[in-house]
Structures are given as structure tokens and as C-alpha cells.
C-alpha positions in Angstrom: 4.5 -24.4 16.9 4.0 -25.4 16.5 1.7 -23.8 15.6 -1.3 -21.9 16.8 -4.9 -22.0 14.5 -6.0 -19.5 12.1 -9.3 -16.8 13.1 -9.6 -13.5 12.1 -10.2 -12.5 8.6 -8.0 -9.6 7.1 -9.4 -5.7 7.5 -6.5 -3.5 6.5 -9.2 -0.3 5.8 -10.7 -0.9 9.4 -8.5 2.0 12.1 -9.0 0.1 15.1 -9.1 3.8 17.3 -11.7 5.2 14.7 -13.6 1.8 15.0 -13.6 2.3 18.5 -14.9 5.3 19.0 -17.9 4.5 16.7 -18.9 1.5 18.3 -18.6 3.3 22.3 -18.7 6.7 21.8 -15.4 7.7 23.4 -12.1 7.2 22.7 -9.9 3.9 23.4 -7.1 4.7 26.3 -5.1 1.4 25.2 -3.9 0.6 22.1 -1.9 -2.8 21.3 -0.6 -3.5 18.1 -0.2 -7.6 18.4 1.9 -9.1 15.5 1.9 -12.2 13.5 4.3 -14.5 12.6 6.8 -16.8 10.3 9.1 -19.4 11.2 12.1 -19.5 9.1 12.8 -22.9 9.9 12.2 -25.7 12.7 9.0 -26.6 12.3 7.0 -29.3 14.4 10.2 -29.2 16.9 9.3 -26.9 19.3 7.2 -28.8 21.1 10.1 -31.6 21.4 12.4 -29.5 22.9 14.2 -28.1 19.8 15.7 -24.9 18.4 13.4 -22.7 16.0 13.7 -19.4 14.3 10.3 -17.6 14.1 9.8 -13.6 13.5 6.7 -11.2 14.0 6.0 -9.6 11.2 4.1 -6.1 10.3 0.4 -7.8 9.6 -1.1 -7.3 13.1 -4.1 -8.1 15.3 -4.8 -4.4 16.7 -6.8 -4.3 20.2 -8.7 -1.4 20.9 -9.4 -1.2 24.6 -11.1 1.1 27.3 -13.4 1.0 30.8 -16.8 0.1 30.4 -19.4 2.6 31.7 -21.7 -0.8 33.1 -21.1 -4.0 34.9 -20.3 -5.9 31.6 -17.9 -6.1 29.4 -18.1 -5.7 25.7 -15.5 -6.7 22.6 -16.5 -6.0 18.9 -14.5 -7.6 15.7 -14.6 -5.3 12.9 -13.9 -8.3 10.9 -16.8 -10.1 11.4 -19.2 -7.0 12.6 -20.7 -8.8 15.8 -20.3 -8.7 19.4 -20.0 -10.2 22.5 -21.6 -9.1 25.4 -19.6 -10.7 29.2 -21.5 -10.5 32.0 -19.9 -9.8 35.0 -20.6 -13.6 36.2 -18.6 -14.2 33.6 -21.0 -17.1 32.0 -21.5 -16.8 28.4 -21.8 -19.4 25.0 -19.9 -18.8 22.2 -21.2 -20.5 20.5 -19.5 -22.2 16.8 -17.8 -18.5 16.0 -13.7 -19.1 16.3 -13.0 -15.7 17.8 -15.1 -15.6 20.5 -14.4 -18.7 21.9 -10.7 -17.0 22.3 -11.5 -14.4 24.0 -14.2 -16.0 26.5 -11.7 -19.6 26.9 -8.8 -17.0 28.0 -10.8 -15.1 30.1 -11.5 -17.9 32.0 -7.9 -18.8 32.2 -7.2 -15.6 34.0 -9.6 -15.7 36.0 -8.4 -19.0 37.1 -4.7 -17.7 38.0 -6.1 -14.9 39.8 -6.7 -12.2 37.3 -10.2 -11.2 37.5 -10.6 -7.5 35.0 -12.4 -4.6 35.9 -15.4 -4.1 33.0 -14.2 -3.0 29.7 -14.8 -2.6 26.3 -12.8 -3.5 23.6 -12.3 -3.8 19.5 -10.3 -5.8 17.5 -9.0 -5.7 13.2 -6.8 -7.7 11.9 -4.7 -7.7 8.7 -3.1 -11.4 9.3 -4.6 -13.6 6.2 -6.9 -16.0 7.3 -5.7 -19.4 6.6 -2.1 -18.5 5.9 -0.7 -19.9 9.0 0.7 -16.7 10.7 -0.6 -17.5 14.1 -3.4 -15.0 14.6 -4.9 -17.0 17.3 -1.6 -16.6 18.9 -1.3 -13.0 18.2 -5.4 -12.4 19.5 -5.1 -13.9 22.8 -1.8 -12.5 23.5 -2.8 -9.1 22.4 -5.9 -9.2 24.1 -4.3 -10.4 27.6 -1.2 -7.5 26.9 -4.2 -4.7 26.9 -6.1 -6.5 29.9 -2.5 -6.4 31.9 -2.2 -2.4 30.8 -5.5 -2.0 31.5 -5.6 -3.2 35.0 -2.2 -2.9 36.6 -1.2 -6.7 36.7 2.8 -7.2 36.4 2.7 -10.3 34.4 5.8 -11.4 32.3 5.9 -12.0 28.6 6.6 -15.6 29.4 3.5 -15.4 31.5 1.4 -13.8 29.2 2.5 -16.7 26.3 1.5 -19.6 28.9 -1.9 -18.1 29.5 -2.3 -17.7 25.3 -0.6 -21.4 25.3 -2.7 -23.3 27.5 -5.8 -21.2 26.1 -5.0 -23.2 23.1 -4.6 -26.4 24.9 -8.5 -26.3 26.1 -9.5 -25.4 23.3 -8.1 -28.6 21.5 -4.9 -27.3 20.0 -1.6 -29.1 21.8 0.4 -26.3 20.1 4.3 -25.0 21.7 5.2 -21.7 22.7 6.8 -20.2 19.2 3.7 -18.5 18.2 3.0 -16.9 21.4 7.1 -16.0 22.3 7.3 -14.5 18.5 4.5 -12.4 19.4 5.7 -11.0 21.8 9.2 -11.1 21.9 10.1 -10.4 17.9 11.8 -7.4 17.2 11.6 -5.9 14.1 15.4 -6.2 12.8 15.8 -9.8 13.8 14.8 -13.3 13.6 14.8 -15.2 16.9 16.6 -18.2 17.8 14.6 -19.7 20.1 16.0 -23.1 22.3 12.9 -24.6 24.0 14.8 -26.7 25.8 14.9 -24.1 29.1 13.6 -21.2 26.9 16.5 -19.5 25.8 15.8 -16.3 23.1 18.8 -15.3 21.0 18.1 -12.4 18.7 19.8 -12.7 15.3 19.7 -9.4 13.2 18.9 -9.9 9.7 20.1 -7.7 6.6 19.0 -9.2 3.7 20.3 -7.1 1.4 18.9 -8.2 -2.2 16.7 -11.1 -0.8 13.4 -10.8 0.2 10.6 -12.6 2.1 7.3 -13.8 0.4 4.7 -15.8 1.9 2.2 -17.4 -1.2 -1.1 -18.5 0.1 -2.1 -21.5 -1.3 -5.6 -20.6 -0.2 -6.4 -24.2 1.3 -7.5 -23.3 4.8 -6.5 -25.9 7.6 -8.0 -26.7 11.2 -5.5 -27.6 13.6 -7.8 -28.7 16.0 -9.3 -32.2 13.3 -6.8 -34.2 15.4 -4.2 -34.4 12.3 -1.7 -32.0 14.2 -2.1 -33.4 18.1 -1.6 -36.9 16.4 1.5 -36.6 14.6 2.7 -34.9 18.2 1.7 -38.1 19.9 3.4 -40.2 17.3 6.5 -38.3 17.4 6.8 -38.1 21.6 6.0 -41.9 21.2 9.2 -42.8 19.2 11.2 -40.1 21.6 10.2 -42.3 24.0 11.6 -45.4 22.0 14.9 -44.0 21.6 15.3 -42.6 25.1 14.6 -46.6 25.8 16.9 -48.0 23.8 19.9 -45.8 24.3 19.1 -45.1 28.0 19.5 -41.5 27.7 16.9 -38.5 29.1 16.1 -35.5 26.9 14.6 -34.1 23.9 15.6 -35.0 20.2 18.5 -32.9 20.1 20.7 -35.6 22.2 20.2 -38.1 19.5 21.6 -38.1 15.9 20.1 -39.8 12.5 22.8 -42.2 12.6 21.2 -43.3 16.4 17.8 -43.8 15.2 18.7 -45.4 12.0 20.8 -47.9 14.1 17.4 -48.7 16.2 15.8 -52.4 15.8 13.0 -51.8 13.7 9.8 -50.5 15.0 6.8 -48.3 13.6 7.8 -46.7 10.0 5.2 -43.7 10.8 7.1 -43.0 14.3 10.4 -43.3 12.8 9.5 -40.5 10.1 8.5 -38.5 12.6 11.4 -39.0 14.6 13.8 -38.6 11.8 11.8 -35.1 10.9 12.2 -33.7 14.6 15.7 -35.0 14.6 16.9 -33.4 11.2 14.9 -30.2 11.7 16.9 -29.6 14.6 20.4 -30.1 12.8 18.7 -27.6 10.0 18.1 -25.0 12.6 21.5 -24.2 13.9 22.8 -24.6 10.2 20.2 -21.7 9.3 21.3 -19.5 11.7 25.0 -19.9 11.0 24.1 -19.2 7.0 22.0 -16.1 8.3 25.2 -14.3 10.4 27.3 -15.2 7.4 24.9 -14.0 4.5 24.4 -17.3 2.9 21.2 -16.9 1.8 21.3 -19.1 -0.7 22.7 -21.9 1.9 20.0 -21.3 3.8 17.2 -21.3 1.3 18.4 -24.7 0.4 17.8 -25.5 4.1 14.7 -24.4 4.0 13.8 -26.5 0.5 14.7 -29.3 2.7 12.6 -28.9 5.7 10.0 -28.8 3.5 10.9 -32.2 1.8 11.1 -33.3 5.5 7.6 -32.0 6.3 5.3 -33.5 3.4 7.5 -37.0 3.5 8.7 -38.0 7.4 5.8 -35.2 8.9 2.8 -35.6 6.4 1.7 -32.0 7.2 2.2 -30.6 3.7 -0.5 -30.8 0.8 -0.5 -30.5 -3.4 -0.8 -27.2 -3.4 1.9 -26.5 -1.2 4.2 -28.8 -3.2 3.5 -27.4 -6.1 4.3 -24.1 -5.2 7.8 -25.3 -3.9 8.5 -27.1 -7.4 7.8 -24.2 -9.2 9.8 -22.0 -6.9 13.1 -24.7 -7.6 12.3 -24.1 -11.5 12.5 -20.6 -11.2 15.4 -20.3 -9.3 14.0 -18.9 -5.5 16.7 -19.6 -3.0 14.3 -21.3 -0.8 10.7 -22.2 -0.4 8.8 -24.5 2.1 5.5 -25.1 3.7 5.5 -23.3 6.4 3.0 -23.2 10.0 1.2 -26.4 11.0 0.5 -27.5 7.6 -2.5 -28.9 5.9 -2.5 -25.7 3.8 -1.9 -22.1 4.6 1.2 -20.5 3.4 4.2 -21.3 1.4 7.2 -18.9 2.5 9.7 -18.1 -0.1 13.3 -16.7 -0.1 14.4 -15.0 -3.0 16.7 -12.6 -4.8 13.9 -9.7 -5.6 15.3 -9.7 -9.6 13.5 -13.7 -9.8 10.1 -12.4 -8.1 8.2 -11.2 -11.0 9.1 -14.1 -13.1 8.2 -16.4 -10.6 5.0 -14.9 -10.1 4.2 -14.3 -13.8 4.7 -18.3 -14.3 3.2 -19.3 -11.1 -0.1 -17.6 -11.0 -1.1 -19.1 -14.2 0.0 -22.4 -13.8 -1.6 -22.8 -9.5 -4.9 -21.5 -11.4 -5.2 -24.3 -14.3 -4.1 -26.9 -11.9 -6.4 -25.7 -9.1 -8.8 -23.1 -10.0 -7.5 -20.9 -7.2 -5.3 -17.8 -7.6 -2.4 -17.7 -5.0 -2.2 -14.6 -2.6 1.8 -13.4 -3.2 2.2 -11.3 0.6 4.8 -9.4 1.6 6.6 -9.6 4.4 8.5 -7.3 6.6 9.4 -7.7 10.2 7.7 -6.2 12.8 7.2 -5.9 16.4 4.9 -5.8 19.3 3.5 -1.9 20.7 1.8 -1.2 23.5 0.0 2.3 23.4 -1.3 4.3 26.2 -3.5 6.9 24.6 -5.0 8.4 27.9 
């Protein structure tokens, strides 16, 4: 992640198929339902080389998608009611508006590897939260690129499909990792995933949690990835990797060193050490989480999770007062875990909880987030879901 920037405004009325139809006049013959995500835990480590432990969830980006009866291609948001028209030179401006500059960046992208699309037409909805840090940039271009691979016959792999949606991000000024995109596509909707990005190993771990459930709360603050906040702290944090691989003559990611290693280091820059000492702990948190989640110690793994996010707004600097406020408020009434989760600077706070605290918790919260803020949180479920590709010809 991590983590992939935020685009596509909730439409949970909007039927994607009906939508369709009304906008072209015929029926769609693909239909992909492209998921959101969460992370559990391991946040900021991905892109170092470390374990993580994302999920899709059942809020989707829903692509819409059939051949075009002219030369250019067309794809509508019912989120935002506009359009853009793609010639078949493939030149177009899109201008300041976040979605299209997606879908017109990516296209380019596959164009580049070799993948050039017969005309189509195409409509999007969404119910992913804006703002809430559930990855539907990740969850658009990988949906999109799923139904263009249907559409025309191309055999590329998931992993493929996640590098395109990656390095779309990349141009387009977001350094993100691969979570986003391999939770899209590869969650299953009994399990988490255990993810080792250090040679891209997937384990899935099923998940019965029994009395606890999953809540994201919105704080409502809406981040941009791409204000150089999120590719800076990556810089700092491959800068002091770079330190310790020095000083200890070893080769690898953060997981070959240990807290003990770094604080033995001569002193060098406090802001690269935090972010060292996140990445490095994070990673120990990871495999402690998924241990806790075979065995049904929720509650151990909520206070995991309580620590990553002490980890996050003091060695990564990516959390914000709202955020923290939720968290304190979830440790006063007793939630099993809560942390900011996604690439920070607002979005969503994901909770763990026994389902007899919830109402409490919300009935104390609500209140309190609106005096202090003069916003009302969004409490979300969350269930997990998966990825489905539709042929409807």
C-alpha cells in the first residue's frame, strides 16, 4: 500500500446493467464486479518488502462493458453523470476530473505493452466511500483492465493485470505497492490474505469471527496521496533501509533486521529512524496477527492492531486528530482493536469488536467526533467479498 488514492463517489441505488442499457441502448455483455479493500495490519510495509494482510470487501466498483457500434470508445460514471468520449487515436485531455485520468493513464499503459482494445463502451458505479481509504483507484483500474481482457481475448494474469493498475498509479504520481491491486483481485470472500512481498507469495487465511465484527468509521477528512506526503515518507524510509543494509553489510528488505539492530545503529536522522523502526515493527505485528487470527485471539490481535496505529501517527506521521480520536474513544469503550488504516492523512479508522460493545461505542462516539469536529462519522460495515467476472452474452 500501500496504498492506492481515493475517486469514485458512493452510488449504491445506481444498477450498473440498467445504467447501461439507458445510456447505449443495448444490453452490457460483460459485467465485473471489482472489490475494495482493508488491510488488517502491515501498513506502509509493502512497499519495503514486508508481510501484510489485506481483504476485498463487498463495497464494489461495478464495470459495465460492451462493443461500441463506432470507431470510438465511450465510458460513463453514474457517479459523477459525465462522459468520456476516446478516439480511436487514442488522444484525449482529461482534464482535473480524478476518474478519467484512470481510465485514459491505463489505457495508455496497455497500449504500451501491446494491448490495443477493440472500440467499446462502458459504465462504471461504485459503492466504495470516497475518502475512506478502501483503494477504489485500485479496484477502478483493475476492474476496468479485468473487463477489457474479457472483452477482447487477452490471457493476462492477475499479477499482470495488478502491475498495469500499479504502474498506472506510478504516472500518475502515486509510488503506491501492489496490496491494493493483489486484494482486488485475489481476495476471497472467507479469508484474509497473507501477502509476503518479498517474491509475492499469497497465503489465504480463513476467517470466522464468530462474535466479532469489522467496522470501518470515516472520519470524513479526505486525503490526496499524490501532495508528496505519502512518496516522501517512502523515500525516507528506503533511505534509512539503505543505512542499515550499510552498517550491517547485509542485502534485503526490513524483515532481515530487528529493533534491537537499528537501535544499536550510531546515530543518524531521527525522522529516518522512525520510519525505520515503523516498517521494522509492523513487520513483527504481521506474522503475530496472523497467528492470533488461526488461533481466535481476537482480542490479541486487536491489541496488535491498537499498536500499529500508535506506530503509524508517532514513527510514520500518516495519522491525523480525527483519526486518533476515534482510536481513544474505541480503547474507552472497550473495542478489541482500532487503527488508522490506508495511506493515512484521513480516511477510515477500522475497528475490531465484540458486536455487544458496538452500539455503545457508537452512541458515545457520534456525539462526542461531532462537538469536537462538527462532522458526523460514517460507521460502515464490512463484510468480505470477492472479485466476479460476468459474461452476460
Amino acid at each position: 500500500m500501500s496504498n492506492s488514492s481515493t475517486l469514485i463517489e458512493e452510488s449504491v441505488h445506481i444498477d450498473c446493467e440498467i445504467l447501461f442499457s439507458e445510456i447505449y441502448h443495448v444490453a452490457p455483455t460483460i459485467k465485473v464486479q471489482s472489490p475494495g479493500r482493508i488491510n488488517l495490519i502491515g501498513e506502509h510495509i509493502d512497499y519495503y518488502g514486508g508481510y501484510v494482510m489485506p481483504a476485498a470487501i463487498d463495497r464494489y466498483i461495478v464495470i459495465c462493458l460492451g462493443p461500441a457500434d463506432q470507431s470510438d470508445s465511450k465510458v460513463y460514471s453514474g457517479t459523477f453523470d459525465e462522459q468520456i468520449i476516446i478516439p480511436a487515436n487514442g488522444t484525449i485531455d482529461p482534464g482535473n476530473h480524478h476518474w478519467k485520468k484512470y481510465i485514459i493513464k491505463v489505457l495508455e499503459i496497455l497500449l504500451e505493452s501491446g494491448y490495443k482494445s477493440r472500440p467499446f463502451n462502458v459504465a462504471l458505479t461504485s459503492t466504495i466511500p470516497v475518502g475512506a481509504g478502501l483503494s477504489s483507484s485500485a479496484a477502478l483500474l483493475c476492474g476496468f483492465v479485468s473487463a477489457l481482457a474479457e472483452y477482447n481475448g487477452w490471457l493476462i494474469s492477475l499479477e499482470k493485470i495488478a502491475l498495469i493498475a500499479q504502474t498506472t498509479e506510478h504516472r500518475l504520481g502515486t509510488p503506491c505497492g501492489l496490496m491494493d491491486q493483489y486484494a482486488s483481485l485475489m481476495g476471497k470472500k472467507d479469508s484474509f490474505l497473507l501477502i509476503d512481498f518479498d517474491g509475492l507469495k499469497i497465503k489465504e487465511i480463513k476467517v470466522d469471527l464468530k462474535e466479532y465484527v469489522l467496522r470501518l468509521i470515516n472520519t470524513k477528512v479526505h486525503h490526496e496521496l499524490t501532495d508528496g506526503g505519502y512518496a516522501r515518507r517512502r523515500r525516507e524510509g528506503e533511505s534509512a533501509l539503505e543505512s542499515l543494509k550499510s552498517f550491517y553489510s547485509k542485502s534485503g528488505s526490513y524483515r532481515e533486521f530487528s529493533i534491537d539492530e537499528l537501535n544499536a545503529m550510531p546515530p543518524f536522522d531521527q525522522t529516518e529512524f522512525k520510519r525505520a523502526r515503523h516498517a521494522i515493527s509492523e513487520h513483527q505485528r504481521v506474522i503475530q496477527f496472523a497467528e492470533a487470527v488461526a488461533q481466535g485471539d481476537f482480542l490479541f490481535a486487536g491489541e496488535l492492531m491498537y499498536a500499529t496505529h500508535e506506530s503509524l501517527k508517532h514513527d510514520y506521521a500518516v495519522s491525523c486528530e480525527e483519526a486518533d480520536f476515534i482510536v481513544e474513544e474505541a480503547v474507552k469503550s472497550g473495542v478489541a482493536g482500532a487503527r488508522i488504516m490506508g495511506g493515512g492523512f484521513g480516511g477510515c479508522v477500522l475497528c475490531l469488536m465484540d458486536y455487544s460493545v458496538e452500539a455503545a461505542f457508537k452512541e458515545v462516539l457520534v456525539p462526542a467526533y461531532e462537538k469536537k469536529f462538527g462532522l458526523t462519522p460514517e460507521f460502515i460495515d464490512v463484510n468480505l467479498g470477492e472479485r466476479v467476472v460476468t459474461s452476460l452474452a
